[in-house]
MMTF fields as JSON, N, C-alpha, C and O atoms, coordinates in Angstrom:
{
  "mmtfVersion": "1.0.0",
  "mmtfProducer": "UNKNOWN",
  "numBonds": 487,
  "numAtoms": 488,
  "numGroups": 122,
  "numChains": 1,
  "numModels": 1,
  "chainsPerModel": [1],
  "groupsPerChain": [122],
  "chainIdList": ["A"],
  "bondAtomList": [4, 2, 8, 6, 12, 10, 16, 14, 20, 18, 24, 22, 28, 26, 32, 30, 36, 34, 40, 38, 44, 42, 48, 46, 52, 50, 56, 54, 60, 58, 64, 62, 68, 66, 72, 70, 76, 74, 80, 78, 84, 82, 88, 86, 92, 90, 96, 94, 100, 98, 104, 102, 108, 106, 112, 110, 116, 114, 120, 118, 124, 122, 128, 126, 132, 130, 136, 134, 140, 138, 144, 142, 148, 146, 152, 150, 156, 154, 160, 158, 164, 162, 168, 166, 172, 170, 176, 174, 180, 178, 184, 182, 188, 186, 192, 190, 196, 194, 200, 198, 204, 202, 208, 206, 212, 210, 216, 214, 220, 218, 224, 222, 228, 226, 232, 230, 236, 234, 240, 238, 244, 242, 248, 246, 252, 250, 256, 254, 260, 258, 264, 262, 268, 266, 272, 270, 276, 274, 280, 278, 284, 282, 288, 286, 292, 290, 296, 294, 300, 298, 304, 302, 308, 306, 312, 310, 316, 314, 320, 318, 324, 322, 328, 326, 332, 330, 336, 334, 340, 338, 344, 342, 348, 346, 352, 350, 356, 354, 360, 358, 364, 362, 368, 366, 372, 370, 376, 374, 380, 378, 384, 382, 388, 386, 392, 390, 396, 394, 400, 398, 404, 402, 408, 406, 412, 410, 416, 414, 420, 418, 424, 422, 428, 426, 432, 430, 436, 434, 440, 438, 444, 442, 448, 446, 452, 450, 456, 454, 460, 458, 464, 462, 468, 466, 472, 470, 476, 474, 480, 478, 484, 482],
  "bondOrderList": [1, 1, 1, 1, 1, 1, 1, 1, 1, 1, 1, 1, 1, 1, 1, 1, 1, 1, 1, 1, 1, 1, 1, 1, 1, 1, 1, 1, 1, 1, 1, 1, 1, 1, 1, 1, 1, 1, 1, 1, 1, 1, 1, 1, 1, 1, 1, 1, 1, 1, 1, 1, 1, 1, 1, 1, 1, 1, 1, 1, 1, 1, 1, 1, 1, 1, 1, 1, 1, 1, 1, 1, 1, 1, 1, 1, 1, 1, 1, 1, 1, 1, 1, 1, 1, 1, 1, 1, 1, 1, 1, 1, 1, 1, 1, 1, 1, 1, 1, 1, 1, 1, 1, 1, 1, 1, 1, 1, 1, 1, 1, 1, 1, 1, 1, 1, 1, 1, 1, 1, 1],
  "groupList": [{"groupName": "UNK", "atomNameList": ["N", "CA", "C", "O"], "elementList": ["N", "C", "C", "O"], "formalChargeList": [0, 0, 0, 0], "bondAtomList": [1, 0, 2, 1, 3, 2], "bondOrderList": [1, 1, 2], "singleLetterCode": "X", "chemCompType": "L-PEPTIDE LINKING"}],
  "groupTypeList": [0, 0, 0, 0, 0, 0, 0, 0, 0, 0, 0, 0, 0, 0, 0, 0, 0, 0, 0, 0, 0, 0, 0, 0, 0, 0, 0, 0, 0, 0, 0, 0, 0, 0, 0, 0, 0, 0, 0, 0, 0, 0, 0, 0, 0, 0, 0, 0, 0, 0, 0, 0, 0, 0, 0, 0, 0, 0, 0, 0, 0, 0, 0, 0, 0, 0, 0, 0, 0, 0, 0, 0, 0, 0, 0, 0, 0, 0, 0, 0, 0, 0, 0, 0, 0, 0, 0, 0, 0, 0, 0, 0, 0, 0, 0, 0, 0, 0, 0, 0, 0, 0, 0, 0, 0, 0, 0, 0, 0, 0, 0, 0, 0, 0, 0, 0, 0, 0, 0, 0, 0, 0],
  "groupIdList": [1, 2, 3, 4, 5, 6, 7, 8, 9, 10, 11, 12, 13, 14, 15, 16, 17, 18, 19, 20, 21, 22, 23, 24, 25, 26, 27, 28, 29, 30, 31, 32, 33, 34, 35, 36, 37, 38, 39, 40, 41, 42, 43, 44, 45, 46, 47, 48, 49, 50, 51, 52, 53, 54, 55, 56, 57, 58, 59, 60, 61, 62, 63, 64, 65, 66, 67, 68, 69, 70, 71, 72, 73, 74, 75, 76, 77, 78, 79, 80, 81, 82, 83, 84, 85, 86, 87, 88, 89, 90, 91, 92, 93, 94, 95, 96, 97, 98, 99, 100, 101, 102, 103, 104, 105, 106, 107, 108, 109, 110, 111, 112, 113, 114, 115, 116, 117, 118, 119, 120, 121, 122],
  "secStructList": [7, 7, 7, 7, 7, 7, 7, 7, 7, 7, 7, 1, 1, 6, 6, 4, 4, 4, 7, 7, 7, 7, 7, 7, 7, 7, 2, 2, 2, 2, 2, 2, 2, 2, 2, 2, 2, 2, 2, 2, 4, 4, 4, 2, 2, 2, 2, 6, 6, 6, 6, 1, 7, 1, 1, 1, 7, 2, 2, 2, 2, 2, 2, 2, 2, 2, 2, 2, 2, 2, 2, 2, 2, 2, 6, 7, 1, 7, 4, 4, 4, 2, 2, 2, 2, 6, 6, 2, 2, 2, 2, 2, 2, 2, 2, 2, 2, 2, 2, 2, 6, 1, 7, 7, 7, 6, 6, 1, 5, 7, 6, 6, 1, 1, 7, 5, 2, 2, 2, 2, 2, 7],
  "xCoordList": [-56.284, -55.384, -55.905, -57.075, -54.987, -55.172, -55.43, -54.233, -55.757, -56.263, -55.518, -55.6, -54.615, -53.742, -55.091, -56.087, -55.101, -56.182, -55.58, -54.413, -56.789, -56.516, -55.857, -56.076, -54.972, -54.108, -54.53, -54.597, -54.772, -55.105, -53.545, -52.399, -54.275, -53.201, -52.791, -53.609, -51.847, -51.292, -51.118, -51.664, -50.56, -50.339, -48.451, -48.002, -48.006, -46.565, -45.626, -44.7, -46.142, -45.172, -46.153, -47.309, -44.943, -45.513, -46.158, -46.959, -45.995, -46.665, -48.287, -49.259, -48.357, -49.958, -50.322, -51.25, -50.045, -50.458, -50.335, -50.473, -50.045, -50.278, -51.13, -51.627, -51.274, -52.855, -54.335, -54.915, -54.552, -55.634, -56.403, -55.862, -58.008, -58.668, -59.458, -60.237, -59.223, -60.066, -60.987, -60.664, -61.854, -63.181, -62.853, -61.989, -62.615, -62.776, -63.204, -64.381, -63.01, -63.315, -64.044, -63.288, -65.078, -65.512, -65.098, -64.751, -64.93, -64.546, -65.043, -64.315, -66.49, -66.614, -66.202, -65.738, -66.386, -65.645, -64.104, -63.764, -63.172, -61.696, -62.004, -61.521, -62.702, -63.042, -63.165, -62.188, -64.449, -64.612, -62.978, -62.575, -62.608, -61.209, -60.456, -60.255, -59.978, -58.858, -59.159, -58.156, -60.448, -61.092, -60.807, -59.76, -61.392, -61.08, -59.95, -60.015, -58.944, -57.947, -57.067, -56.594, -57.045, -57.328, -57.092, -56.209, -58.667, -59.418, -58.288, -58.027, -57.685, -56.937, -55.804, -55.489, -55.136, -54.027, -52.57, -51.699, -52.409, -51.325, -51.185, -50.288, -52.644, -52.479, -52.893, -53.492, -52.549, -52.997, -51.78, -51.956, -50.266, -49.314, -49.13, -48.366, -49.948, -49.688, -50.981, -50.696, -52.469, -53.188, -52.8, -52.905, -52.115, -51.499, -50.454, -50.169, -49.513, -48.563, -49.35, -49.098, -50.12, -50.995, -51.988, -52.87, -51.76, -52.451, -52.024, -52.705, -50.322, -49.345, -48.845, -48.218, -48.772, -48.447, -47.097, -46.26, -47.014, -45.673, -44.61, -43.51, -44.691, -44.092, -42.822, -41.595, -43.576, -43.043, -42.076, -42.241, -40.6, -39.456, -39.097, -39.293, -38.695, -38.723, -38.676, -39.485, -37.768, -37.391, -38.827, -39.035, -39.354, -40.816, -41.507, -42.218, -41.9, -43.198, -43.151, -44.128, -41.906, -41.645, -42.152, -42.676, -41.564, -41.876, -43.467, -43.999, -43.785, -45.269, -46.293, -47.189, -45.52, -46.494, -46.64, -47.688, -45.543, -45.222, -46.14, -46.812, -46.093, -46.912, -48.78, -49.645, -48.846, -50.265, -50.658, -51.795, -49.659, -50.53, -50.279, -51.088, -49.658, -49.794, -50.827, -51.337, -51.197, -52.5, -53.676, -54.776, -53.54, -54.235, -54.75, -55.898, -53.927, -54.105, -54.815, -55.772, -54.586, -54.279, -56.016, -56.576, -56.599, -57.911, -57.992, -59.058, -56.42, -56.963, -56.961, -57.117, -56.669, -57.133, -57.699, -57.42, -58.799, -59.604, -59.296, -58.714, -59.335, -58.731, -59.893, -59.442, -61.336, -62.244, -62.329, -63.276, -61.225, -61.329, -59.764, -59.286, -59.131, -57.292, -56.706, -55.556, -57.888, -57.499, -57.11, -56.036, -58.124, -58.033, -57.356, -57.329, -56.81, -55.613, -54.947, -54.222, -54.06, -52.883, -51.98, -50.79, -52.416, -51.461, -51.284, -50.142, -52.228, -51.222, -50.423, -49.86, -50.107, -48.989, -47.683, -46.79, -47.855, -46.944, -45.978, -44.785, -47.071, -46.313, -45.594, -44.38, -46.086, -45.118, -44.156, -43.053, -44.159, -42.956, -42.077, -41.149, -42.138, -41.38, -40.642, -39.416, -41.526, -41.335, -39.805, -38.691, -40.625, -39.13, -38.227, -37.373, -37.958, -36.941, -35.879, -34.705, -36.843, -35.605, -35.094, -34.269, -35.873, -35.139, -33.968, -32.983, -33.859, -32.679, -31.779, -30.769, -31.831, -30.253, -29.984, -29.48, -30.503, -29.767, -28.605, -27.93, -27.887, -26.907, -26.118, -26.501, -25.153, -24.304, -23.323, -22.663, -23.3, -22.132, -21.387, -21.766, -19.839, -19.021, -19.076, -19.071, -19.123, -19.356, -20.622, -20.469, -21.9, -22.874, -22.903, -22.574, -23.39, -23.987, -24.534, -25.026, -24.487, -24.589, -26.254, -26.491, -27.207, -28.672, -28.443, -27.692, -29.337, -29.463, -28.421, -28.441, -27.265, -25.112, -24.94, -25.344, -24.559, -23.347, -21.933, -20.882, -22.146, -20.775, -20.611, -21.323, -19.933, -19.643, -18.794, -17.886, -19.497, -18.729, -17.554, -16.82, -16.878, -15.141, -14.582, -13.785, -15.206, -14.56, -14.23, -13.201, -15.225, -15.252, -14.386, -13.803, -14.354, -13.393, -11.896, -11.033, -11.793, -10.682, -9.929, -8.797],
  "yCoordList": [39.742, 40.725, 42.134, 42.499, 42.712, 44.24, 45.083, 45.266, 45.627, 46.717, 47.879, 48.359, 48.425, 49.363, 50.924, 50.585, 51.846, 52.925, 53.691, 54.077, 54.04, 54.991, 56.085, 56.737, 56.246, 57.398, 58.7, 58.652, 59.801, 61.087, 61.478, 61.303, 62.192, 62.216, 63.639, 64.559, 63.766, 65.544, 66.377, 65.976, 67.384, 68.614, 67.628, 66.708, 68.241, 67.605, 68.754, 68.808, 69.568, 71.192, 71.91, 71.753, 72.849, 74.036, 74.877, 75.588, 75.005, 76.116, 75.448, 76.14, 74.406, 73.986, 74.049, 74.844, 73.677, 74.085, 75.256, 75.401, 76.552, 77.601, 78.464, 79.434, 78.298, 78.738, 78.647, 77.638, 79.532, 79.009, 78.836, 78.733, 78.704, 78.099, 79.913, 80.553, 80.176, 81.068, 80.868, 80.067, 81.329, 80.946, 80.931, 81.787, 80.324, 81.241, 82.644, 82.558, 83.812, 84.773, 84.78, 84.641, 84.899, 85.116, 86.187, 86.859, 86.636, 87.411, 88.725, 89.662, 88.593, 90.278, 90.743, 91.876, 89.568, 89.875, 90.67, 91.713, 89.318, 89.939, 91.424, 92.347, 91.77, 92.874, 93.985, 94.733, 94.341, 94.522, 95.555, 96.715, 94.294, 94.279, 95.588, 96.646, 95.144, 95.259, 97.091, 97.745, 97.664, 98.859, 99.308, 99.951, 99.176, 99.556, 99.856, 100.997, 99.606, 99.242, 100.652, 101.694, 100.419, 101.491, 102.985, 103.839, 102.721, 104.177, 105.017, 106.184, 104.32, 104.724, 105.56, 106.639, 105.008, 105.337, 105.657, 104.796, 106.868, 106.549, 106.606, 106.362, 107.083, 106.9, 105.915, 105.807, 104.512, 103.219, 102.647, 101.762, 103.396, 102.949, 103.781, 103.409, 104.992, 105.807, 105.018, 104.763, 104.73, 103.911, 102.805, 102.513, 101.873, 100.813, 101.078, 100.213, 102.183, 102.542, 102.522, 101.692, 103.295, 103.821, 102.903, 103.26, 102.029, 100.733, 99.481, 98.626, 99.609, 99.112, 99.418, 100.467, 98.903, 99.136, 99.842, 99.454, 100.946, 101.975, 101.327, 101.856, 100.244, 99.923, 99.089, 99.134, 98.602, 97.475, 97.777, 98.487, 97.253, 97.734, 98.341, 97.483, 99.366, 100.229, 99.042, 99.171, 97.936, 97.339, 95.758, 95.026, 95.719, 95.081, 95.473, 94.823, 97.168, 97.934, 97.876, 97.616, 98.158, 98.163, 97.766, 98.218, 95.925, 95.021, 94.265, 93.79, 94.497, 94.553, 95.278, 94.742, 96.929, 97.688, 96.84, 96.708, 96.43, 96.005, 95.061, 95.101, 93.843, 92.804, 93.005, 92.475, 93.968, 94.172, 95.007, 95.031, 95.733, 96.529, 95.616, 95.853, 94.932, 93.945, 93.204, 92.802, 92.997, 91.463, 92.602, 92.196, 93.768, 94.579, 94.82, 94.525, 95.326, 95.556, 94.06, 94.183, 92.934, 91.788, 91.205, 90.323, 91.929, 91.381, 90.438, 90.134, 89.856, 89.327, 89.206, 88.131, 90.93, 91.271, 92.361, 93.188, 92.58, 93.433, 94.295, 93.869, 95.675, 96.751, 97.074, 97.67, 96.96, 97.014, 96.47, 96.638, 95.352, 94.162, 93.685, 92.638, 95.134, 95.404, 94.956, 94.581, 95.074, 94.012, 92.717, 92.201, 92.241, 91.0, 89.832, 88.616, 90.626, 90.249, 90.439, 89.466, 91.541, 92.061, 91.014, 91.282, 90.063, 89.505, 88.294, 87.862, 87.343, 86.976, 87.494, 86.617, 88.343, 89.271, 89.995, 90.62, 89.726, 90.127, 88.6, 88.436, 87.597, 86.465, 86.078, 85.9, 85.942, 85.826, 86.648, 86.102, 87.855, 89.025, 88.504, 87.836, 88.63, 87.629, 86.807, 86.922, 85.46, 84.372, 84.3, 83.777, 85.168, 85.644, 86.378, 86.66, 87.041, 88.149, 87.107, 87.309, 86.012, 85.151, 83.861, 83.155, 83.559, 82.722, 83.215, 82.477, 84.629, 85.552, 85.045, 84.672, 84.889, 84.957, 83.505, 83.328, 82.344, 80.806, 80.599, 81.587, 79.419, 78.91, 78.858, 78.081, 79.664, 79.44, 78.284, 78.239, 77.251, 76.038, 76.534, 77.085, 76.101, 76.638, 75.47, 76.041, 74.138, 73.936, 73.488, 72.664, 74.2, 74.084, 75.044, 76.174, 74.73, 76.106, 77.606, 77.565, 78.758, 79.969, 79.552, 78.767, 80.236, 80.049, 80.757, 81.699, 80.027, 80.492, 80.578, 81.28, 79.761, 79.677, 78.226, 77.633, 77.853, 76.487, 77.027, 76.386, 78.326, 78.176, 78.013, 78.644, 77.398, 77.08, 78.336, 79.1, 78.161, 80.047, 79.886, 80.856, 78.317, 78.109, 79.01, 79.946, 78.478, 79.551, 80.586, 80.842, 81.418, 82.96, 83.49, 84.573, 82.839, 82.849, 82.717, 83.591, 80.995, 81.009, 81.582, 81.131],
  "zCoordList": [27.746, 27.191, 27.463, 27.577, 27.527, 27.47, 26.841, 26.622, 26.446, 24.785, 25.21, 26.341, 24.052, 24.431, 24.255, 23.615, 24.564, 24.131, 23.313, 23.369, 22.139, 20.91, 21.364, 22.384, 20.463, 20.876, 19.813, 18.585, 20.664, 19.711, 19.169, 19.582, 17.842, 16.813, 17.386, 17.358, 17.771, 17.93, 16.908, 15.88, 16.818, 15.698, 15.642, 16.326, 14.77, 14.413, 14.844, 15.654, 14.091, 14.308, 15.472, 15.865, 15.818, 16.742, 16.095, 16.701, 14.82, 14.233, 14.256, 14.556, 13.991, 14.074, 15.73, 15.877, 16.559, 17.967, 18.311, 19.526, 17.512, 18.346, 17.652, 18.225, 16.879, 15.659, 16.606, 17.005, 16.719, 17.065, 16.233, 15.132, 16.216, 15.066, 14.374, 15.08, 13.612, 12.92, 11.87, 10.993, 11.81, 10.415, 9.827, 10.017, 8.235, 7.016, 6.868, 7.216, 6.589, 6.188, 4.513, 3.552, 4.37, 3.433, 1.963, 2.935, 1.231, -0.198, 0.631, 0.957, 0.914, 1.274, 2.384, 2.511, 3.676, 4.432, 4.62, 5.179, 3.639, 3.469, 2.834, 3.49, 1.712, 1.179, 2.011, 2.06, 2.879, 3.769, 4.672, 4.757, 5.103, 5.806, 5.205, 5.801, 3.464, 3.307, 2.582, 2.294, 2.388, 2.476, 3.643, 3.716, 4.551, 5.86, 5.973, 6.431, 5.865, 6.226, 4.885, 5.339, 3.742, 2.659, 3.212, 3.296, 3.587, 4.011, 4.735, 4.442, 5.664, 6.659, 6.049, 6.549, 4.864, 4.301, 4.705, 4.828, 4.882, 5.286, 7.007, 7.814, 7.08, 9.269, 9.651, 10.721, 8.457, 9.087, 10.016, 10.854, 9.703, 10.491, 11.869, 12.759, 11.939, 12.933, 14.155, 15.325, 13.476, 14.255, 14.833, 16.024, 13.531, 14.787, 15.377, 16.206, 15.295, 16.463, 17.839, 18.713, 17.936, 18.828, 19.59, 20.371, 19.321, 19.38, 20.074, 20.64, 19.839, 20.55, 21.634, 21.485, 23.073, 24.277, 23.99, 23.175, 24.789, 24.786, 25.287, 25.133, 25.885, 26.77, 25.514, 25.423, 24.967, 23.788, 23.126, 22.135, 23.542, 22.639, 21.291, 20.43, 20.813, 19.676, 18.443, 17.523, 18.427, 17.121, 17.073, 16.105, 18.091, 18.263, 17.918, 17.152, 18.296, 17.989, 16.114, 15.412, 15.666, 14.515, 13.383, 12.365, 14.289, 13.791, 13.354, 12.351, 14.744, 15.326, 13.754, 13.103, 13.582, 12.842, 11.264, 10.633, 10.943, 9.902, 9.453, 8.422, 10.689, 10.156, 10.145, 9.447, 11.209, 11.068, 10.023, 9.551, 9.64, 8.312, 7.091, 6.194, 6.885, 6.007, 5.827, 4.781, 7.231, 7.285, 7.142, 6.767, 7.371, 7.469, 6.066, 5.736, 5.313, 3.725, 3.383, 2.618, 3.722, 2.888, 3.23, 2.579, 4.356, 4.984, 6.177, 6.713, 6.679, 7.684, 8.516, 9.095, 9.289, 10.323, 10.253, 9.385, 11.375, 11.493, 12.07, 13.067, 12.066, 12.814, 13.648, 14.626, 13.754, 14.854, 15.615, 16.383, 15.862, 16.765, 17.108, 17.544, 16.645, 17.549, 18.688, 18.92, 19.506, 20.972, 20.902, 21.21, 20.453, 20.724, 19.787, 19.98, 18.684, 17.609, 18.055, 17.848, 19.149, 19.208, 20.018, 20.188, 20.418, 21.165, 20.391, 20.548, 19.348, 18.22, 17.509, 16.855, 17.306, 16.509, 17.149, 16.578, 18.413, 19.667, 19.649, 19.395, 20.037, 20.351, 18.894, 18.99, 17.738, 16.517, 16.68, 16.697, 16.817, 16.69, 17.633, 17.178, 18.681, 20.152, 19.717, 19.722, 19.091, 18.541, 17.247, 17.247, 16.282, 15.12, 15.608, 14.768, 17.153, 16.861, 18.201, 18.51, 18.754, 19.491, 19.018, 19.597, 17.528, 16.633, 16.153, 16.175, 15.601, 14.984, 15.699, 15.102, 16.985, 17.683, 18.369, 19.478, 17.313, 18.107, 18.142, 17.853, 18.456, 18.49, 16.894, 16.019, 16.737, 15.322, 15.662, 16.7, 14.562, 14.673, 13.537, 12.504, 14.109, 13.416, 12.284, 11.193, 12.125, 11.296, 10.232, 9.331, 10.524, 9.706, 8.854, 9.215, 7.275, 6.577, 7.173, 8.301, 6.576, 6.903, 6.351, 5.433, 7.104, 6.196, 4.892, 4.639, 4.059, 2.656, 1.836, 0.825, 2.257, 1.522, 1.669, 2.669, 1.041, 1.095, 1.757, 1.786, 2.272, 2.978, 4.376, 5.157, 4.676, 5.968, 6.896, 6.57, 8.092, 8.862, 8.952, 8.766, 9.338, 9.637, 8.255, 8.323, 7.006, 6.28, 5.871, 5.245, 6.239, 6.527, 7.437, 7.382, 8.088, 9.804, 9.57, 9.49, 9.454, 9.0, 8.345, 8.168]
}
């Protein structure tokens, strides 16, 4: 007989395969972070403008600033190390702004309604 071979267990969702693996951050660490980050105040949104390729569509860059000063405040990202974060936060932004525009069925629920679009329509 044949022995079939162990099969590795995959991630289920995409969201687990595109994570890459990050440490734990430690209390002072996040601490650390979310001072830093503070300090800046209110030119923490003008730094990460500035930070963001020009090139990068106005309602991206936006978007872009938004989420990094959040993770920014929150500790978990580092603003001394902007490079090499910036392109997880690119590919999420990417990611949410070409979900916005899938396929609408006329007859499924509206997100977040029990109503159906035929009825709005109709």
């Amino acid at each position: 007989e044949v022995s079939k071979p162990d099969r590795v267990k995959k991630p289920t969702t995409q969201k687990q395969k595109r994570q890459p693996h990050k440490p734990e951050l430690s209390t002072e660490q996040r601490q650390q972070r979310q001072e830093a980050a503070q300090a800046k105040g209110d030119d923490l949104l003008d730094f990460l403008n500035a930070a963001i390729p020009s090139h990068t569509p106005f309602d991206i860059r936006e978007e872009l600033k938004q989420e990094m000063a959040l993770a920014a405040l929150n500790g978990e990202l580092d603003l001394n190390d902007l490079k090499n974060e910036m392109r997880a936060y690119r590919t999420r932004v990417y990611g949410n702004q070409a979900n916005r525009f899938k396929h609408l069925f006329i007859d499924h629920p509206l997100p977040g309604t029990d109503t159906v679009y035929f009825e709005i329509v109709g």
